[in-house]
C-alpha positions in Angstrom: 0.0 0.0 0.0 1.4 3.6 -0.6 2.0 5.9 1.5 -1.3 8.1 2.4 -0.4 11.6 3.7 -2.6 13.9 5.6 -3.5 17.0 3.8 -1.7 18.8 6.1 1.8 17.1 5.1 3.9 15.6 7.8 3.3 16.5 11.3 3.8 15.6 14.6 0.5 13.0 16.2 0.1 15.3 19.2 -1.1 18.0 17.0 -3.8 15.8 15.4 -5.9 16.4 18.6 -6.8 19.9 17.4 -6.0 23.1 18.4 -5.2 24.6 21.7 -8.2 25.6 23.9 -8.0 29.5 23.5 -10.1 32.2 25.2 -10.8 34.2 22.5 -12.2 37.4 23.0 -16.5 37.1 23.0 -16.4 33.5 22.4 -19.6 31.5 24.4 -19.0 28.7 26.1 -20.7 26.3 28.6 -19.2 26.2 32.5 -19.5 24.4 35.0 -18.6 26.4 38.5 -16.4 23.5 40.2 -14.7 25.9 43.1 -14.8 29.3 44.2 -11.4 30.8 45.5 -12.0 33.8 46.2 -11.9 37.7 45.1 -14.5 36.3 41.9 -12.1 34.0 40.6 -13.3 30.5 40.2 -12.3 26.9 39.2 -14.4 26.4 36.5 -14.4 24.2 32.7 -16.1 24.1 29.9 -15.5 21.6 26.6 -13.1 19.1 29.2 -10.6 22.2 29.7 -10.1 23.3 33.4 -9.5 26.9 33.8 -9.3 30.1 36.3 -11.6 32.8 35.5 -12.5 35.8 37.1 -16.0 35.5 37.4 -18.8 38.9 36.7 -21.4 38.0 38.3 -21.6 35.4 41.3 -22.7 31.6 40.6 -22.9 28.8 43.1 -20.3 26.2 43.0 -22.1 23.2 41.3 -24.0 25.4 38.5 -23.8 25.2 34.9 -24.4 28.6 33.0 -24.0 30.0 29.5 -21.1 32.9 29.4 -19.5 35.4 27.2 -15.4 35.6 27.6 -14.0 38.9 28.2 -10.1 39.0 27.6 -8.1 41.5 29.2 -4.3 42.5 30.4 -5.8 41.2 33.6 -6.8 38.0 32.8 -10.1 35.8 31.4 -13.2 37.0 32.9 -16.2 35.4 32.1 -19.8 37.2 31.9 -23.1 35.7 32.6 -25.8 34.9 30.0 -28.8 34.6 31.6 -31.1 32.0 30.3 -34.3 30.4 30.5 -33.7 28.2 34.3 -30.2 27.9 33.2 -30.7 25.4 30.6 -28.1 24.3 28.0 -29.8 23.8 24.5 -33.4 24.6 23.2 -34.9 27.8 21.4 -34.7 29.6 24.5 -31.1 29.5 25.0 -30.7 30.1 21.6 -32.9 33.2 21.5 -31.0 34.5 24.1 -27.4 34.2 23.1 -28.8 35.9 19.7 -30.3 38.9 22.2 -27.2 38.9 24.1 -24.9 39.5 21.2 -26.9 42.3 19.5 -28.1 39.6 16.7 -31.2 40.8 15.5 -32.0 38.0 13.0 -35.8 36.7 12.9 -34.4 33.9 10.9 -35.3 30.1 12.5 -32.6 29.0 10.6 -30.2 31.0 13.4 -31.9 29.3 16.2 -31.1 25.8 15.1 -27.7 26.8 14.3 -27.2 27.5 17.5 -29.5 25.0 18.6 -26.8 22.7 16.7 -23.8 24.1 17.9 -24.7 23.7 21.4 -25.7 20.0 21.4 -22.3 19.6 19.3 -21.0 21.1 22.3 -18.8 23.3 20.0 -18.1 27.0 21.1 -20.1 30.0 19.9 -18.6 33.6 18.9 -20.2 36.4 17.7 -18.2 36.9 15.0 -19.5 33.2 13.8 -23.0 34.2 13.8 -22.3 37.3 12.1 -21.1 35.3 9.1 -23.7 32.5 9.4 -26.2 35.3 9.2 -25.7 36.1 5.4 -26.0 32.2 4.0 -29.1 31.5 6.7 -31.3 33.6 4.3 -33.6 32.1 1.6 -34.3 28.7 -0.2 -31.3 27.4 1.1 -30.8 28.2 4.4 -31.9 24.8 5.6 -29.0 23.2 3.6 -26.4 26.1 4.7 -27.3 25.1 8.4 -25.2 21.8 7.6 -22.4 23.2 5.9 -21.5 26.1 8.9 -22.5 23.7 11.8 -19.5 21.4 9.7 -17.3 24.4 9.4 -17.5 25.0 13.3 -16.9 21.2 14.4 -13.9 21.2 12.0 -12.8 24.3 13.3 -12.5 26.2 9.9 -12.2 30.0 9.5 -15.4 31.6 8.5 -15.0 33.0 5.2 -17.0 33.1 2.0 -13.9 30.7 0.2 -14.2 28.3 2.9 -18.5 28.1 3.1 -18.4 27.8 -1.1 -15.8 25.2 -0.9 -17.3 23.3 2.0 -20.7 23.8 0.2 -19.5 22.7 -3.1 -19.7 19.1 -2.6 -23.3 19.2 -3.3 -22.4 20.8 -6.6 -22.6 18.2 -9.7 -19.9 15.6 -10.6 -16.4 16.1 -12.3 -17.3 14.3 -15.0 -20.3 16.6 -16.4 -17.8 19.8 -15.3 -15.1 19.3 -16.6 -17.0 17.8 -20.0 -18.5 21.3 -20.5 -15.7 23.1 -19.7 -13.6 21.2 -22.6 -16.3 22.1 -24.8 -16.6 26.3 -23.8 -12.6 26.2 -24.1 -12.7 24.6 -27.8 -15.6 27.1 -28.7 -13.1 30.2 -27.8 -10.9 28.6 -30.0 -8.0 29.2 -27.6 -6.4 27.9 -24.4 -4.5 25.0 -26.1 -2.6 23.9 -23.0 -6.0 23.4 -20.8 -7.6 21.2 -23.6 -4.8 19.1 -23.9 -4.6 18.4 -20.1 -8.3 17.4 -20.1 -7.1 15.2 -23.0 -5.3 13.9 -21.0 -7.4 13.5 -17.7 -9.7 11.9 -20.5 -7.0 9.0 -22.2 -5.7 8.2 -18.4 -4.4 4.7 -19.9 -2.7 6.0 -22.9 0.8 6.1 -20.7 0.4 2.6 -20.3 -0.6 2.0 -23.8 2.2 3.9 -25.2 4.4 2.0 -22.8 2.9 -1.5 -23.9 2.7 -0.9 -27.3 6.4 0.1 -27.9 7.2 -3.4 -25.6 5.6 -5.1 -28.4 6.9 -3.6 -31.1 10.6 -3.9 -29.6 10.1 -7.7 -29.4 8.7 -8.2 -32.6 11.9 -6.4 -33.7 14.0 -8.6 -32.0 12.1 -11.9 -33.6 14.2 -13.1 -36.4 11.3 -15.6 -37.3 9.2 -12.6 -38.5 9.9 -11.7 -42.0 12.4 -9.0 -42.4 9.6 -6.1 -43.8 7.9 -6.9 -40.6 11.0 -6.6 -38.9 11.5 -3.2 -40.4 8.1 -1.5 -40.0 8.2 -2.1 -36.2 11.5 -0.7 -36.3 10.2 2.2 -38.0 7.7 2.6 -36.1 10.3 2.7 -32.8 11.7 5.7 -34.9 8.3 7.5 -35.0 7.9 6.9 -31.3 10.8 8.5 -30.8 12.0 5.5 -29.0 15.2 4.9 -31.3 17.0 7.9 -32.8 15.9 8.9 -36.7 19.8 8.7 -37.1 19.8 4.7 -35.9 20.2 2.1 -38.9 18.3 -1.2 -38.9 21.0 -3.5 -38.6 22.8 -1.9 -35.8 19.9 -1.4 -33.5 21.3 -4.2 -30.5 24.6 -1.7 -30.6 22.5 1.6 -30.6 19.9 0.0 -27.7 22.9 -1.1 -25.3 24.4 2.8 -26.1 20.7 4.2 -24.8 20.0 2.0 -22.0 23.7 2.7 -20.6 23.7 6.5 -21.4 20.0 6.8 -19.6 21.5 4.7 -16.0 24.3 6.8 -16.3 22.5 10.0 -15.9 20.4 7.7 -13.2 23.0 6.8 -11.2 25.0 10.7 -10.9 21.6 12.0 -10.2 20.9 9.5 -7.9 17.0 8.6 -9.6 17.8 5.0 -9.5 14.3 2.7 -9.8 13.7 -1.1 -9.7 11.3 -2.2 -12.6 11.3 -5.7 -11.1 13.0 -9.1 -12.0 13.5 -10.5 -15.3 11.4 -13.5 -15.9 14.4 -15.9 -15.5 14.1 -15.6 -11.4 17.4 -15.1 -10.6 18.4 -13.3 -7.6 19.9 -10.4 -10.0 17.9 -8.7 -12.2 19.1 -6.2 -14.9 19.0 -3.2 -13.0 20.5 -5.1 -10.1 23.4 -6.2 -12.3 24.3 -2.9 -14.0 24.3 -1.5 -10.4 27.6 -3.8 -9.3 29.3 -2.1 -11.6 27.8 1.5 -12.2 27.5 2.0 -8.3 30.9 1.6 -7.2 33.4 4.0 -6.7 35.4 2.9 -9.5 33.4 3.8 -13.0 36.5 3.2 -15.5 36.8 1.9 -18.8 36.3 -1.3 -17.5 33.3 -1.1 -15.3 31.5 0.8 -18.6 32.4 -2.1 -20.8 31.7 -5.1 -17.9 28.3 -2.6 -17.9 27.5 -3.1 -21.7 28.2 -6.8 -21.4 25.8 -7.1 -18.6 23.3 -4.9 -21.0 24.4 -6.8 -24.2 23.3 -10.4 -22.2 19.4 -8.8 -22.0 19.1 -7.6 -25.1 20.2 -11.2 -25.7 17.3 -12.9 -23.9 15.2 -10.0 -26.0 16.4 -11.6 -29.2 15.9 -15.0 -28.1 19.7 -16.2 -27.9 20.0 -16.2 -24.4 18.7 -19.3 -22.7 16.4 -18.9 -19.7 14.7 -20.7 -17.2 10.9 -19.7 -18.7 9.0 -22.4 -20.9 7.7 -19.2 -23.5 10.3 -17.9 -25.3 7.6 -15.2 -26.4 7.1 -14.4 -22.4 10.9 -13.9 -21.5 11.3 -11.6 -25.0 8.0 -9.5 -23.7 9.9 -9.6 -19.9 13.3 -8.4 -21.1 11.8 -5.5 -23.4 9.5 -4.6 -20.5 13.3 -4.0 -18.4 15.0 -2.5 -21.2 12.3 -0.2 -22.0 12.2 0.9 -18.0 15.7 1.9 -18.3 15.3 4.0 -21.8 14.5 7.3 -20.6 12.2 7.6 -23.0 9.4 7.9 -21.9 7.8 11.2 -22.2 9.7 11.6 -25.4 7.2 8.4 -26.4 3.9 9.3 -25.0 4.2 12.8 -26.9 5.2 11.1 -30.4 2.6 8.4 -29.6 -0.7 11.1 -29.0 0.8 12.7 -32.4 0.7 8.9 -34.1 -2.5 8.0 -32.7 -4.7 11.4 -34.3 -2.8 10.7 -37.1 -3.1 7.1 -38.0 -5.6 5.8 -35.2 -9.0 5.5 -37.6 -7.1 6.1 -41.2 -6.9 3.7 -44.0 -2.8 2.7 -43.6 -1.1 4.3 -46.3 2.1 2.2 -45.2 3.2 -0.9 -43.4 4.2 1.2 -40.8 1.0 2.4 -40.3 -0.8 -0.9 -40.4 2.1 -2.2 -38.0 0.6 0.9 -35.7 -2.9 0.0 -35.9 -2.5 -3.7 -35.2 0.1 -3.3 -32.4 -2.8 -0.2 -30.6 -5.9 -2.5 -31.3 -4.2 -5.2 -29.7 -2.9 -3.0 -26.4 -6.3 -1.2 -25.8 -7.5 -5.0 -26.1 -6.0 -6.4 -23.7 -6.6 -3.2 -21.4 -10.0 -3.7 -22.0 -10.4 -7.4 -21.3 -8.3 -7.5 -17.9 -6.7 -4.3 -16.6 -3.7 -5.8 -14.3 -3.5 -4.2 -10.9 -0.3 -2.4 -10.4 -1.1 -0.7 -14.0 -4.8 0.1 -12.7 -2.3 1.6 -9.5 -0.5 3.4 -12.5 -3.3 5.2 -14.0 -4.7 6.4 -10.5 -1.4 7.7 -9.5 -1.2 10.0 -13.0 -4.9 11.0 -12.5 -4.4 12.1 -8.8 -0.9 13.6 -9.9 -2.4 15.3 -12.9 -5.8 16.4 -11.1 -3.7 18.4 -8.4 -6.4 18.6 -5.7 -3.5 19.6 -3.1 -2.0 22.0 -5.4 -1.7 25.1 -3.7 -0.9 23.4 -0.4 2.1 22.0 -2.1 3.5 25.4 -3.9 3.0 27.1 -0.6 5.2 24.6 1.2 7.8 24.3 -1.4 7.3 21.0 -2.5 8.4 19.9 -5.9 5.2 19.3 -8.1 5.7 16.9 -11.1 4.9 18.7 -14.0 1.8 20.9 -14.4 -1.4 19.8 -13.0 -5.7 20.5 -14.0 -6.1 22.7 -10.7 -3.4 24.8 -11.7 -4.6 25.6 -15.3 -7.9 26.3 -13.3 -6.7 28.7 -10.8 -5.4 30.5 -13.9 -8.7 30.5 -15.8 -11.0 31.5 -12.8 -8.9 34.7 -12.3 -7.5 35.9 -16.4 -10.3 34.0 -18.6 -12.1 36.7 -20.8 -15.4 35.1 -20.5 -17.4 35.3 -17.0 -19.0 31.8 -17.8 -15.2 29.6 -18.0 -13.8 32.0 -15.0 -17.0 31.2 -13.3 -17.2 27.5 -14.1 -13.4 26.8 -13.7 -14.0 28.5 -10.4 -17.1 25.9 -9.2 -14.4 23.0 -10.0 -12.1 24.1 -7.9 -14.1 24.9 -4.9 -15.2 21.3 -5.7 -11.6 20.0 -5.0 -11.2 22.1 -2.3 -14.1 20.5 -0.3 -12.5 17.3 -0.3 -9.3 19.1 1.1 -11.3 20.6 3.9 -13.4 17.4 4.1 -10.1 15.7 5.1 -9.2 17.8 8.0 -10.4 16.1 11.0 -8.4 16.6 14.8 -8.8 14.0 16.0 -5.7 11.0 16.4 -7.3 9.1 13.4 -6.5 10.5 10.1 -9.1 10.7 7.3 -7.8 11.4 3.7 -10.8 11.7 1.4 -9.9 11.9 -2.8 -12.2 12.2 -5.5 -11.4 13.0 -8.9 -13.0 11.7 -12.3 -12.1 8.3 -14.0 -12.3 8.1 -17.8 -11.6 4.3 -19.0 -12.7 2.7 -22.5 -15.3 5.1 -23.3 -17.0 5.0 -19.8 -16.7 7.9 -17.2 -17.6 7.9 -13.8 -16.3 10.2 -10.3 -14.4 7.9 -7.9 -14.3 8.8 -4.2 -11.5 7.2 -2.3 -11.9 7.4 1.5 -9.0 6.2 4.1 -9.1 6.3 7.8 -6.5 4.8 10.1 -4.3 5.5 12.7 -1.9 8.6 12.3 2.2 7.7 12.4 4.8 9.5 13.9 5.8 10.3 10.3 2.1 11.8 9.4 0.7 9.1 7.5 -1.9 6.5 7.4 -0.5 3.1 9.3 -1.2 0.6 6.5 -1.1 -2.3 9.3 -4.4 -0.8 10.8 -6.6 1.4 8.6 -10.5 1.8 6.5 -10.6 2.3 2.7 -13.9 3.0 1.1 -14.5 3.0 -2.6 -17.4 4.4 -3.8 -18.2 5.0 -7.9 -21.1 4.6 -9.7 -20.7 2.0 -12.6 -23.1 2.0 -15.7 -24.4 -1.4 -15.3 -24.0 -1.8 -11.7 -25.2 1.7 -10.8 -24.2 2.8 -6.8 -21.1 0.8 -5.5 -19.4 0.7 -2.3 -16.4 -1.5 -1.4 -15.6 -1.4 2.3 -11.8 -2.5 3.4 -10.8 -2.9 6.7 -7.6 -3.8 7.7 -6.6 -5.5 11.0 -2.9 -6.2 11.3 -2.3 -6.6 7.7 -5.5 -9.2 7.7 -7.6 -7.4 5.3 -12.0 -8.3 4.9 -13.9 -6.6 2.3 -17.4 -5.8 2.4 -18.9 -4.7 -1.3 -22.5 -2.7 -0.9 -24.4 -3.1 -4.4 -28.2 -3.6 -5.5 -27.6 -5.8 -8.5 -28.9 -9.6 -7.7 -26.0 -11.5 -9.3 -23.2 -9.5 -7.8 -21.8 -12.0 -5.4 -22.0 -14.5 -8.5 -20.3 -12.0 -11.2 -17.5 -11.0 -8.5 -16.8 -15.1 -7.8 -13.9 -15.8 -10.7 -12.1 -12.2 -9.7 -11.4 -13.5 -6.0 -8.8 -15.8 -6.3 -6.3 -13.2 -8.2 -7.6 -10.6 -6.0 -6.5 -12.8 -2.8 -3.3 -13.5 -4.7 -2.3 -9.9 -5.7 -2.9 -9.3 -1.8 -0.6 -12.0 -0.7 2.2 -10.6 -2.9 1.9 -6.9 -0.9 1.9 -9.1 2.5 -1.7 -8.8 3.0 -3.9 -11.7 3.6 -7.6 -11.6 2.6 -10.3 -12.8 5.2 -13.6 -12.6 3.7 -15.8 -10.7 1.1 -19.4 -9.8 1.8 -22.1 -8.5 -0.2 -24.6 -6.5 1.1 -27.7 -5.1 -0.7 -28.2 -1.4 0.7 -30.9 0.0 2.5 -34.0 1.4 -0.2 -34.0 4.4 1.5 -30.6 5.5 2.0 -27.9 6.2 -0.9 -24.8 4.5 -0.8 -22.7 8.1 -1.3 -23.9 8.9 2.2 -21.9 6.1 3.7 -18.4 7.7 2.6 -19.4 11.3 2.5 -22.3 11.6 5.0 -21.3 13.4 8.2 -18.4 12.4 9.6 -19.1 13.5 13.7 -21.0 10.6 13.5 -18.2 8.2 14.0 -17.2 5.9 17.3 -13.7 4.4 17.5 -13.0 1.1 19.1 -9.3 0.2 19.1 -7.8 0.7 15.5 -11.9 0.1 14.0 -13.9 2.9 12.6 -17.6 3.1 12.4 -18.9 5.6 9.4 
């Protein structure tokens, strides 16, 4: 399991509890009078704090009372609210605190604000109802109740930015968003850059198909059985991918491979980016990487490391050609493997994901005009094919990772703290368009969506020592859409992330066939049982022939699967409220959590 950060980025566990108890200047809280010690000052609490206050008017050890803090050079005073018989909650108590602080509001939207605040036990201040005031107006003001009685438990600063974000949750899907944004922006003729990263959030898999496809194409190269205009079209085509070098020759391609993969761990190792791409398919204890680090990571990199290098190099592209015996039955499988390694090591990458997008408008739907084109054609049909049929797990990981990268929910949270950000990101191109765009409907629309990622930001911010990390960004995957919300909970580490040992997941998305799905993980010590939430009569049935490579692909991480349930949700309840309902309503029992 990755690593799940807090929104806040590293930070210490004892500051997950919230922040200090203050005694801000008008704030209302609840007391309870425990001892008088003289001169008005008292032992009192309120919220499970202990204090000394001076006290403004005399109570009776023992009493409970509603009171307005004063703060001055002398110290916290508190001042008496008088109420209804002293009682803590009801439209009394709320009528008065709104008297007492010169609120004039008619509004019964204020009183069950307050109402709500107080059996929340959260504490009231002026300068709260002031702002809750404007939005408890109107057709909505039911529905704003909610969103600032939220904004107080999670201790968020009441401002307009903050309500709209909170708010914005309500607010349509991602999907249907950023659909009509791409089609304003290619109205205006304009704004290139934005409409190709919505390409992009749109083709998620291309990465890996680009990625696959060249694999292919490299061990069809490498197959002498294939006729040699076969041979050459791929090779071609390796050319137009940008892959091999227009300068390269065909019969010199082994040399000019071994040169690139060399050159590219080079520049790895002295900028110290080395990455495993896993073992060649021969299961030795070394794989390539492995090898070409004994002699590329030592202190000595003469003449004669480089060329032990190249021979280490020359010996895979060797098992990619098929002359290097192996311990795998399918030659065809070992070819694919070595490629696969090869290609890791290339450095290549972006060079062929840009040449490939270029390729693919070009000669995607066209009649081929060459063999190189009907080389391209085959090779993609056969790629998005196999995507289609059974996407593998750690490339399914893959494409979430580049949508969450490329969707930038935390963006201005990193830039603030100086963190490196990996290329430009969606909420980035959407800041820029909600402040400079010409036209009020993109600045206003770009705006909505990303208020709408900002809610799951705030959403994600809760003090208490459990962390909860909610994402949701859209998924676009072989013509089908859909939002995806991710929710994890778990204990917080000393290093400020989720422990993977003990933690919740919930996965919610709503599928075209299956409609309203909700998969439930709970993880005890690495043991992990899944409970999946969906109406359709023949789920437990249609999941039955996915469980065995699910439990598999869980006992390769370390994690052992326990059970699966299926459950058929309550009629009257949707599914989305399980993951996104209110989260106050939660009750922690060791390392569980209840939603």
């Amino acid at each position: 399991m990755a690593h799940i950060h807090g929104t806040g980025g590293n930070q210490p566990l004892s500051s997950a509890f919230g922040k200090p108890f203050s005694f801000q200047n008008g704030k209302i809280l609840y007391v309870k009078v425990h001892k008088l010690m003289g001169d008005d000052v008292a032992d009192v609490s309120a919220n499970g704090r202990r204090f000394m206050a001076r006290l403004e008017t005399p109570i009776k050890p023992g009493e409970r009372h509603w009171v307005e803090v004063k703060q001055t050079e002398d110290g916290v005073s508190l001042q008496l609210i008088r109420t209804p018989n002293g009682e803590g909650d009801g439209e009394g108590i709320a009528f008065k605190l709104l008297q007492h602080l010169s609120i004039t509001s008619k509004e019964k939207e204020m009183s069950s604000f307050i109402m709500e605040l107080v059996k929340n036990k959260i504490p009231i201040h002026k300068d709260m109802l002031v702002f809750a005031e404007k939005y408890l107006k109107g057709d909505e003001a039911s529905m704003n109740v909610k969103v600032l009685v939220e904004m107080a438990r999670k201790n968020l600063p009441f401002t307009d930015r903050t309500f709209l974000s909170m708010k914005s949750g309500e607010k349509g899907d991602f999907i249907s968003m950023l659909d009509t944004l791409k089609i304003k922006l290619s109205e205006t003729g304009r704004d290139s850059r934005t409409l190709q990263m919505l390409q992009k959030m749109q083709e998620p898999i291309m990465e890996n198909v680009s990625e696959n496809l060249v694999i292919k194409a490299l061990a069809r190269l490498a197959d002498n059985s294939r006729t040699f205009s076969t041979r050459l079209g791929h090779f071609d085509l390796l050319k137009s991918l940008g892959f091999f070098s227009s300068e390269m020759v065909m019969h010199q391609w082994k040399e000019g491979l071994t040169r690139m993969v060399l050159e590219s761990y080079s520049s790895l190792v002295e900028g110290n980016r080395v990455h495993h791409y896993g073992k060649l398919p021969n299961h030795s204890e070394e794989s390539l990487l492995n090898e070409l680090n004994q002699y590329l990571m030592v202190s000595d990199k003469g003449a004669q490391s480089l060329k032990t290098a190249a021979s280490v190099v020359e010996k895979w592209v060797n098992v990619l050609t098929g002359t290097h015996n192996t311990t795998v039955g399918d030659k065809n499988e070992a070819s694919l493997s070595a490629a696969k390694q090869l290609y890791g090591l290339s450095g290549r990458e972006k060079q062929v994901e840009m040449n490939f997008t270029k390729l693919k408008q070009m000669w995607g739907k066209s009649v081929p005009a060459s063999n190189q084109e009907k080389i391209f054609q085959i090779l993609l049909h056969e790629t998005v094919e196999e995507f289609t049929q059974q996407i593998r797990g750690d490339e399914m990981a893959k494409v979430l990772k580049k949508v969450i990268g490329q969707f930038g929910i935390n963006f201005e949270a990193q830039f603030h703290k100086g963190l490196e950000i990996q290329g430009q990101t969606l909420k980035e191109h959407l800041i820029g368009l909600s402040q400079h765009h010409t036209s009020s409907d993109i600045r206003q629309l770009a705006d909505d969506i990303v208020l709408k990622m900002n809610h799951q930001v705030l959403q994600s911010q809760d003090h208490t020592p459990f962390l909860t990390i909610v994402q949701q960004f859209p998924l676009y995957l072989f013509g089908r859409s859909t939002d995806i919300t991710i929710q994890w909970t778990g204990k917080e580490t000393d290093k400020g992330v989720i422990d993977e040992d003990y933690c919740r997941v919930l996965f919610y998305l709503n599928l075209e066939r299956l409609n309203e799905t909700l998969i439930d993980m709970q993880v005890q010590n690495r043991v992990i049982s899944l409970t999946v939430w969906n109406e359709h009569p023949a789920m437990e049935a249609l999941s039955q022939s996915y469980v065995p490579n699910l439990r598999n692909g869980l006992e390769m991480l370390e994690y052992q699967l326990s059970n699966i349930k299926f459950k058929v949700p309550d009629t009257h309840s949707e599914l989305s409220n399980k993951i996104l309902g209110d989260q106050s309503n939660r009750t922690y029992s060791g390392v569980d959590v209840k939603v």
